[in-house]
Backbone as JSON Lines, residues from 0, in Angstrom:
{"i":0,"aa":"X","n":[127.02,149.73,140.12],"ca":[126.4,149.78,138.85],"c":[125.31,148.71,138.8]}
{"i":1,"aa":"X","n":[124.35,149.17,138.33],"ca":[123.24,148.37,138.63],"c":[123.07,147.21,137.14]}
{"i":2,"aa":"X","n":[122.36,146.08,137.18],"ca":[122.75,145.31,136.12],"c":[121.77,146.18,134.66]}
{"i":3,"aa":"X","n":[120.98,146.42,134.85],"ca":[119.52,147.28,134.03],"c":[120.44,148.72,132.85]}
{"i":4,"aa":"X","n":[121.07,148.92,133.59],"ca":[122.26,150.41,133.37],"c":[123.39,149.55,132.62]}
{"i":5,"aa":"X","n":[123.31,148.55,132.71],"ca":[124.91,147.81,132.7],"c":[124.88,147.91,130.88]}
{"i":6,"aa":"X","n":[126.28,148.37,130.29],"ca":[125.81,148.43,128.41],"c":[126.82,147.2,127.92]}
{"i":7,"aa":"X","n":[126.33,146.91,126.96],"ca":[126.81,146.08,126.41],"c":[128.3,146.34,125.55]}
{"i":8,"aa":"X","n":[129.24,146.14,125.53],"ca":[130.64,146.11,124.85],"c":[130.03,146.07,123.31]}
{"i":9,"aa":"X","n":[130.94,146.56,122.2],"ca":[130.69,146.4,121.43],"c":[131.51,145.48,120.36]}
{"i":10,"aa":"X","n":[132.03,144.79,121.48],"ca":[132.87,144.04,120.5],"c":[132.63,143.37,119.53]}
{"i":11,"aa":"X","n":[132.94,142.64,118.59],"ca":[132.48,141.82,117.55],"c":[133.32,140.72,117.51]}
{"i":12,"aa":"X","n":[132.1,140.08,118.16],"ca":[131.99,138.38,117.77],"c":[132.87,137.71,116.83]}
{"i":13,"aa":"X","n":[133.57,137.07,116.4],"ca":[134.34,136.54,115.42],"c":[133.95,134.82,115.66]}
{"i":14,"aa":"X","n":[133.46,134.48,114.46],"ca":[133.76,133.26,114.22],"c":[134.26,132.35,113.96]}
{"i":15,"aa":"X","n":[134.55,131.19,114.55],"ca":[136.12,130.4,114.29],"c":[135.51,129.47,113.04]}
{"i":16,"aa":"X","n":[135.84,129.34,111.86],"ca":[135.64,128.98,111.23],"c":[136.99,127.58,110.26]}
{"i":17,"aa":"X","n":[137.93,127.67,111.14],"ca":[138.98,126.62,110.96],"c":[138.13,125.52,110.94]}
{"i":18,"aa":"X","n":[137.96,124.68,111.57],"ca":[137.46,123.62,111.81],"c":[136.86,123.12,110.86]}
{"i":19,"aa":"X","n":[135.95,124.21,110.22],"ca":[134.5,124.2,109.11],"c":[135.48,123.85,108.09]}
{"i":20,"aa":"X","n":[136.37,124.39,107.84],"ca":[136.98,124.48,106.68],"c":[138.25,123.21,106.29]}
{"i":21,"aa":"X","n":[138.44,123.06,107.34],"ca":[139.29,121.6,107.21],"c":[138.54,120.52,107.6]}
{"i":22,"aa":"X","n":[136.78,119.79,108.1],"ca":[136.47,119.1,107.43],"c":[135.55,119.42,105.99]}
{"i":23,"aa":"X","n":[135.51,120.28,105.53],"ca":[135.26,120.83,104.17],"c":[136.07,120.01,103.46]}
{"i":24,"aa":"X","n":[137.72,120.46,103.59],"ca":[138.33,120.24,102.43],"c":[138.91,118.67,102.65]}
{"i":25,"aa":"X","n":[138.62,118.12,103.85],"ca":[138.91,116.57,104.01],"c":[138.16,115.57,102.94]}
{"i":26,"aa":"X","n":[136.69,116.19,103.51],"ca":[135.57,115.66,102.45],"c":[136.05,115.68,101.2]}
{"i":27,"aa":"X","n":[135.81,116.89,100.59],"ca":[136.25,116.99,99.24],"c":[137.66,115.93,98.66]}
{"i":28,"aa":"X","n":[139.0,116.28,99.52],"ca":[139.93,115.35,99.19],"c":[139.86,113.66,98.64]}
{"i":29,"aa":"X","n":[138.95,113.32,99.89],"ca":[138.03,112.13,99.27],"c":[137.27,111.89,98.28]}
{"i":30,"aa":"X","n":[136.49,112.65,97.9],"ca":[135.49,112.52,96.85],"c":[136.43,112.52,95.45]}
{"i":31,"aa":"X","n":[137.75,113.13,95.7],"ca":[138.83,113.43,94.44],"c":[139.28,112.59,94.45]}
{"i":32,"aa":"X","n":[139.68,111.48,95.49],"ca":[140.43,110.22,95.24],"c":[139.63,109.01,94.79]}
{"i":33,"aa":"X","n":[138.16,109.37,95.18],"ca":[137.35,107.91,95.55],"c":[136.52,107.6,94.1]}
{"i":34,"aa":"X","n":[136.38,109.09,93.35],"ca":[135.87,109.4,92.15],"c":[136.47,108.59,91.17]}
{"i":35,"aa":"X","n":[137.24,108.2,90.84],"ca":[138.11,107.09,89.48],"c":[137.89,105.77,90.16]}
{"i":36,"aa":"X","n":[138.06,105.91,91.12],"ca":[138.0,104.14,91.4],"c":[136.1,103.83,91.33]}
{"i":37,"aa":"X","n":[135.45,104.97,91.88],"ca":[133.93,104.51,91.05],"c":[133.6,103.84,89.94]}
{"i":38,"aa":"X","n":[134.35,105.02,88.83],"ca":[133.95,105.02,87.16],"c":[134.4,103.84,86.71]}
{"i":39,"aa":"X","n":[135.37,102.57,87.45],"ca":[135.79,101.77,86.63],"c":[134.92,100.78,87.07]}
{"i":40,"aa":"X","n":[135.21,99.31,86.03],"ca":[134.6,98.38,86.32],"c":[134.6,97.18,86.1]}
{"i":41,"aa":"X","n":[134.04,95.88,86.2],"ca":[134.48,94.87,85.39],"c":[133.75,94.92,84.16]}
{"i":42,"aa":"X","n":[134.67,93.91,83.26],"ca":[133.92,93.58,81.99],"c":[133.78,92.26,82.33]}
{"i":43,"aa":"X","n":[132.27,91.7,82.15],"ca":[131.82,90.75,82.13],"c":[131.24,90.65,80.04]}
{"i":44,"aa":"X","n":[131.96,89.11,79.97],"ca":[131.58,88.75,78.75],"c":[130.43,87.68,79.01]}
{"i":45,"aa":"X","n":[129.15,87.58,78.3],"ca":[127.61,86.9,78.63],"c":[127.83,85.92,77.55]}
{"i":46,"aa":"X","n":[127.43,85.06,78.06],"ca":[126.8,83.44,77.07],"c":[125.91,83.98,76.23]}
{"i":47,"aa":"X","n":[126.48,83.29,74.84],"ca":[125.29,83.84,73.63],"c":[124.33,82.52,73.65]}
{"i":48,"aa":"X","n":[123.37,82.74,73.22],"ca":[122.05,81.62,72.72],"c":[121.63,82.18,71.45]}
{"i":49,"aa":"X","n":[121.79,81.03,70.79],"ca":[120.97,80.77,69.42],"c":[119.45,80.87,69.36]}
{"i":50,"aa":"X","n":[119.02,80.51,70.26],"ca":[117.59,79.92,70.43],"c":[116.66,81.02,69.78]}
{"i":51,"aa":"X","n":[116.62,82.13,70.5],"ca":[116.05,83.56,70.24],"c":[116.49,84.65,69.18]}
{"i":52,"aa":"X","n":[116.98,85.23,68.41],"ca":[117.35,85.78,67.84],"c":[116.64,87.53,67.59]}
{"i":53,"aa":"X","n":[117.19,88.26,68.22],"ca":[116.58,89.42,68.66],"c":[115.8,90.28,67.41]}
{"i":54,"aa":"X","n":[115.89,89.82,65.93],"ca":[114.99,90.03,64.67],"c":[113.16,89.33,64.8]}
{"i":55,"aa":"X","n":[113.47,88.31,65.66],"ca":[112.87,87.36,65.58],"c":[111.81,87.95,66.7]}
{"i":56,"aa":"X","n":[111.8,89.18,67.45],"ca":[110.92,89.79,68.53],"c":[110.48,90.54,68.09]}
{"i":57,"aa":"X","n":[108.72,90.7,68.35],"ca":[108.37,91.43,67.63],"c":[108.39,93.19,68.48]}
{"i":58,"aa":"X","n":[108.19,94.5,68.14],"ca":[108.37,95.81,68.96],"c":[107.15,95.84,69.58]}
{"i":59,"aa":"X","n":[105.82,94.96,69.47],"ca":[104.56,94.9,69.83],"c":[104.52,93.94,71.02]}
{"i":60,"aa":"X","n":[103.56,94.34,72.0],"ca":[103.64,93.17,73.27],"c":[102.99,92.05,72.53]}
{"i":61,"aa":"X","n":[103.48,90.51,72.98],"ca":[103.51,89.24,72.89],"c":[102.02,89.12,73.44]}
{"i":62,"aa":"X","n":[101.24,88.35,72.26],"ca":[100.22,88.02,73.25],"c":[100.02,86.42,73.51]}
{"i":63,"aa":"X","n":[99.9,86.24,74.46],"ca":[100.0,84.73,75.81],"c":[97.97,84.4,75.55]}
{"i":64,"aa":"X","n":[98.35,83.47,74.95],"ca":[96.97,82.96,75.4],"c":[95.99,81.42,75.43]}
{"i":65,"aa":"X","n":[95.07,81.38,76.17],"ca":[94.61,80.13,77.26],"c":[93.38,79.8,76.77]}
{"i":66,"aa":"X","n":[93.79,78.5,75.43],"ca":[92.44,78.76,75.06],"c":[92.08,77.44,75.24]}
{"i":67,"aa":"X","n":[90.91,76.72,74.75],"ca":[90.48,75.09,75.24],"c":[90.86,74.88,73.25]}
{"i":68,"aa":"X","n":[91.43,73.93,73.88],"ca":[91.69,72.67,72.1],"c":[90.34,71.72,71.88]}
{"i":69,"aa":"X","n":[90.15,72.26,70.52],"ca":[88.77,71.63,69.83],"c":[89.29,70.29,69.69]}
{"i":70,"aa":"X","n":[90.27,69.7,69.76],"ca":[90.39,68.4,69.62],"c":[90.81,67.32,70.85]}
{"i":71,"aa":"X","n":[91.12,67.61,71.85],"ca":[91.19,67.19,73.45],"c":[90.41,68.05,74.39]}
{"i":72,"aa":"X","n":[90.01,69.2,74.33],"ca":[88.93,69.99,75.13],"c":[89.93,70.64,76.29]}
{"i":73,"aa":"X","n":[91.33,69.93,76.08],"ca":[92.11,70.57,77.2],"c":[92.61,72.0,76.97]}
{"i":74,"aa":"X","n":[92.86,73.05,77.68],"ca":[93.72,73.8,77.79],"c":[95.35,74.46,76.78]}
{"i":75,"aa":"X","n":[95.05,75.19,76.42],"ca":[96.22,75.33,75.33],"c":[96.86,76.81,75.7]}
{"i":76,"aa":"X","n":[98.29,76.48,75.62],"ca":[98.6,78.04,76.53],"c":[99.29,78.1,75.18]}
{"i":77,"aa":"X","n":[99.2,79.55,74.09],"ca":[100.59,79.99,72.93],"c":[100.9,81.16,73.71]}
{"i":78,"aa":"X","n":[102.07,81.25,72.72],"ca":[102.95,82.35,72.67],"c":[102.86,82.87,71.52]}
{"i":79,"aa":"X","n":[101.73,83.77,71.29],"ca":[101.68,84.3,69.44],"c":[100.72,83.08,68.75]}
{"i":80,"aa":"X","n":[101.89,82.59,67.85],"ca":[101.11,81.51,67.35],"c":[101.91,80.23,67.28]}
{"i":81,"aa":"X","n":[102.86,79.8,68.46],"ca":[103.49,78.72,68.83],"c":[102.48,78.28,70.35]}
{"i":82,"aa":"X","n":[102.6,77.0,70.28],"ca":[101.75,76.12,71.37],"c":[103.18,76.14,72.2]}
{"i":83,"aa":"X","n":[102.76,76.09,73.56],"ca":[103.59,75.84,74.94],"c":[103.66,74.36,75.29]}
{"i":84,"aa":"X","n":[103.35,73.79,74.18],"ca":[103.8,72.11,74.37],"c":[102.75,71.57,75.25]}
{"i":85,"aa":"X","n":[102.34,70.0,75.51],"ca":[100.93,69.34,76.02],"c":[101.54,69.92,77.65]}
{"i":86,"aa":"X","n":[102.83,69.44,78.23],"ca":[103.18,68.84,79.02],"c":[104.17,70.04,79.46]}
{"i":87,"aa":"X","n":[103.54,70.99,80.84],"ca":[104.36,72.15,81.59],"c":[104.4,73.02,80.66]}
{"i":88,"aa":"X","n":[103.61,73.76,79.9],"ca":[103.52,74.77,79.28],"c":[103.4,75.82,80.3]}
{"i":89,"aa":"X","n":[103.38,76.07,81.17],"ca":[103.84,77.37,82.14],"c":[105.29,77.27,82.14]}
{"i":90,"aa":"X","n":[105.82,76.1,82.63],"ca":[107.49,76.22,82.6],"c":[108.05,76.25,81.24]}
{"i":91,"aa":"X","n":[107.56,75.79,80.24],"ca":[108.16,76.31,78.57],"c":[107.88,78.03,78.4]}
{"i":92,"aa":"X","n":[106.73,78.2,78.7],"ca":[106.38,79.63,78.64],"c":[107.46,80.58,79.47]}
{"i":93,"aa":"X","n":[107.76,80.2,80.61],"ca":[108.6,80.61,81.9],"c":[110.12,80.98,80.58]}
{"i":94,"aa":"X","n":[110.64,79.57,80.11],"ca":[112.02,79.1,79.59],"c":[111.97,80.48,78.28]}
{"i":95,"aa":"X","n":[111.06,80.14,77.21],"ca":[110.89,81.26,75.82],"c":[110.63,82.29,76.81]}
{"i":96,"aa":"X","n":[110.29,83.12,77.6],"ca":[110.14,84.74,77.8],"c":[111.66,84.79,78.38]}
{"i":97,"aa":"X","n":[112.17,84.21,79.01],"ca":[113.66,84.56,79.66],"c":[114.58,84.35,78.36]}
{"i":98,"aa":"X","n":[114.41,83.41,77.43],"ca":[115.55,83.75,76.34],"c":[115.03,85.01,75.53]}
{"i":99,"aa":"X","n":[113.99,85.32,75.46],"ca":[113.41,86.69,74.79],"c":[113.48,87.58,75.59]}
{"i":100,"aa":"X","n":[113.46,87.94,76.78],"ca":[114.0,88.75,77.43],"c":[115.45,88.89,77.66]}
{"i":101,"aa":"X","n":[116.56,88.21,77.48],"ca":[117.32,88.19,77.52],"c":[118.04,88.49,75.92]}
{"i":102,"aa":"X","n":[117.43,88.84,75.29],"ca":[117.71,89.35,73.71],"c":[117.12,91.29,73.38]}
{"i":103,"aa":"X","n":[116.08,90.87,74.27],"ca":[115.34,92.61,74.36],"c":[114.48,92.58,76.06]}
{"i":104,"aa":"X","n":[115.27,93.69,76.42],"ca":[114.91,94.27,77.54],"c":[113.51,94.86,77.5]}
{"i":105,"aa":"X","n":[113.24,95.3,76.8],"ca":[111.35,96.13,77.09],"c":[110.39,94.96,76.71]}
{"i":106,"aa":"X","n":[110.75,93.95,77.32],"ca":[109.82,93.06,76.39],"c":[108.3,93.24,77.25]}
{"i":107,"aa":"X","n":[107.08,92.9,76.55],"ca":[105.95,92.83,77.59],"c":[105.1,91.68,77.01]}
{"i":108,"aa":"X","n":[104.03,91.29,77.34],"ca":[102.98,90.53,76.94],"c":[101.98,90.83,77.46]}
{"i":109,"aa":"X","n":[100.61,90.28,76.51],"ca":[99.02,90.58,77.21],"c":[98.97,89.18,77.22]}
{"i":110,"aa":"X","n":[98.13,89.27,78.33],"ca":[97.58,87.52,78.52],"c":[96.49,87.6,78.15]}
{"i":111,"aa":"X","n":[95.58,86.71,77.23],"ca":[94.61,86.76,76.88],"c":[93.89,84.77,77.07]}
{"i":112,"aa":"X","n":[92.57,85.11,78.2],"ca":[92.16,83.49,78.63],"c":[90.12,83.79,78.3]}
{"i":113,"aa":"X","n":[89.87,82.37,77.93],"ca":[88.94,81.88,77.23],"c":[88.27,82.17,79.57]}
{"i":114,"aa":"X","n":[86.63,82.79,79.1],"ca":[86.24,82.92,80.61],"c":[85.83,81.75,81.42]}
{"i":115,"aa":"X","n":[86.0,80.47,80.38],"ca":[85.53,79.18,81.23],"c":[86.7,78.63,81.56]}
{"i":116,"aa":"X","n":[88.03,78.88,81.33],"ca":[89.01,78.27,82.48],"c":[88.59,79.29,83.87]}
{"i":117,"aa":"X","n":[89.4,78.2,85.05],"ca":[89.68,78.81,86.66],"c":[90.95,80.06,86.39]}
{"i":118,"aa":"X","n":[90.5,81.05,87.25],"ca":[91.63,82.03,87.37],"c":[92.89,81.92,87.74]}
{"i":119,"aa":"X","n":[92.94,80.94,88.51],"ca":[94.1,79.66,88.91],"c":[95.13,79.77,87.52]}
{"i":120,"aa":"X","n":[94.57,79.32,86.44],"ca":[95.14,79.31,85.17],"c":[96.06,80.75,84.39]}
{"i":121,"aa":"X","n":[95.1,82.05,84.45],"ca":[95.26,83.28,84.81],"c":[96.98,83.49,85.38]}
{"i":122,"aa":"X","n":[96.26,83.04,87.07],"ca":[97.03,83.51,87.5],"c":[98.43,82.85,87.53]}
{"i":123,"aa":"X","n":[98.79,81.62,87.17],"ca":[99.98,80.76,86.38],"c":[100.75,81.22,85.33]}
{"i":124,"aa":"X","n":[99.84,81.82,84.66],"ca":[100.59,82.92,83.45],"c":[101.07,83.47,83.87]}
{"i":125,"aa":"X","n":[100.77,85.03,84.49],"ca":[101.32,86.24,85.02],"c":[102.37,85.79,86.11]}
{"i":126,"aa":"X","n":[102.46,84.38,86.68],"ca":[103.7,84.01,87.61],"c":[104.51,84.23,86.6]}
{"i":127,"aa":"X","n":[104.4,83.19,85.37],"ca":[105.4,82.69,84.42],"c":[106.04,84.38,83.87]}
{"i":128,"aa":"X","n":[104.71,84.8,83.28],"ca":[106.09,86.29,82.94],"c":[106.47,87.1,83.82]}
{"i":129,"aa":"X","n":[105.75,87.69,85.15],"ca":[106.27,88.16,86.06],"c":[107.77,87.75,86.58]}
{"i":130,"aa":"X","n":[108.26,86.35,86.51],"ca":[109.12,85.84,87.11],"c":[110.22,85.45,85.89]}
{"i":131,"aa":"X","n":[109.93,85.96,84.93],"ca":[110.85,86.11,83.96],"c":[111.14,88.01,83.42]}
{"i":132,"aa":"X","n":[110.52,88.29,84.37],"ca":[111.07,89.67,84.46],"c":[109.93,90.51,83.44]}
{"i":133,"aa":"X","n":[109.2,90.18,82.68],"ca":[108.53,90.95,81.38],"c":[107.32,91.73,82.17]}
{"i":134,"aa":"X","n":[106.77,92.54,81.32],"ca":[105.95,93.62,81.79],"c":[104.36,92.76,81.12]}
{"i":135,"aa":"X","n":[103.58,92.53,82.28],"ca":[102.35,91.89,82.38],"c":[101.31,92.59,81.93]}
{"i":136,"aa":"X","n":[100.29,92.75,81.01],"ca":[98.76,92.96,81.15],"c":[97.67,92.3,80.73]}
{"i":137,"aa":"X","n":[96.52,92.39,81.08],"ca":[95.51,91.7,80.77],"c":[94.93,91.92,80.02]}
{"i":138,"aa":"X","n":[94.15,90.81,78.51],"ca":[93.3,91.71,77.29],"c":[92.44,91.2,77.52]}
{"i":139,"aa":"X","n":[91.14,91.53,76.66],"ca":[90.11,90.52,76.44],"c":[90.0,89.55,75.12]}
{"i":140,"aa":"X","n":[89.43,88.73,75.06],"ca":[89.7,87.16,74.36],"c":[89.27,87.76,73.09]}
């Protein structure tokens, strides 16, 4: 019998499909046990602060701004209409956005700077709220 002539059986193929099916239902077994121990969790209780008082924020972004003082010619960084103090007003600025962020989560601010400071200055701000987590943009003066 020549191979060309040779016919094919017609048997039918069967697929073993055990295998498929017991790691199927292994998986699954897991996902049924592993599922409750997900959903639980700790309760962590948080330190309250007085300082901020979440009435006290306004729903409008905070505007930050760098202006020169008519009476020393120096540099004046507010928050609204509070001064950031003579002395490390980036790190006071830094301290008030983290207790205000830490009272309201969406908090943001515009930075708004006078064009005769260095960008240096600028860019000291946007550290300070960037690194207190708040959402940054830039206005004009």
């Amino acid at each position: 019998m020549s191979l060309l002539k040779r016919r094919r059986s017609n048997d039918d193929a069967d697929l073993n499909v055990t295998s498929l099916v017991d790691v199927t239902m292994t998986v699954l077994i897991m996902f049924i046990l592993i599922a409750p121990v997900l959903e639980q969790g700790l309760k962590i209780e948080h330190p309250s602060s007085d300082a901020v008082s979440s009435s006290d924020i306004p729903d409008e972004p905070l505007i930050v701004s760098l202006t020169k003082s008519k009476e020393t010619g120096y540099g004046v960084v507010k928050l609204g209409d509070s001064v950031m103090g003579p002395e490390k007003p980036f790190d006071k600025l830094y301290q008030t956005l983290c207790e205000m962020k830490a009272k309201k989560k969406d908090l943001s601010v515009i930075i708004r700077a006078d064009g005769e400071f260095p960008y240096e200055y600028v860019i000291r701000l946007m550290d300070a709220a960037y690194s207190a987590g708040v959402a940054v943009g830039l206005g004009d003066k």
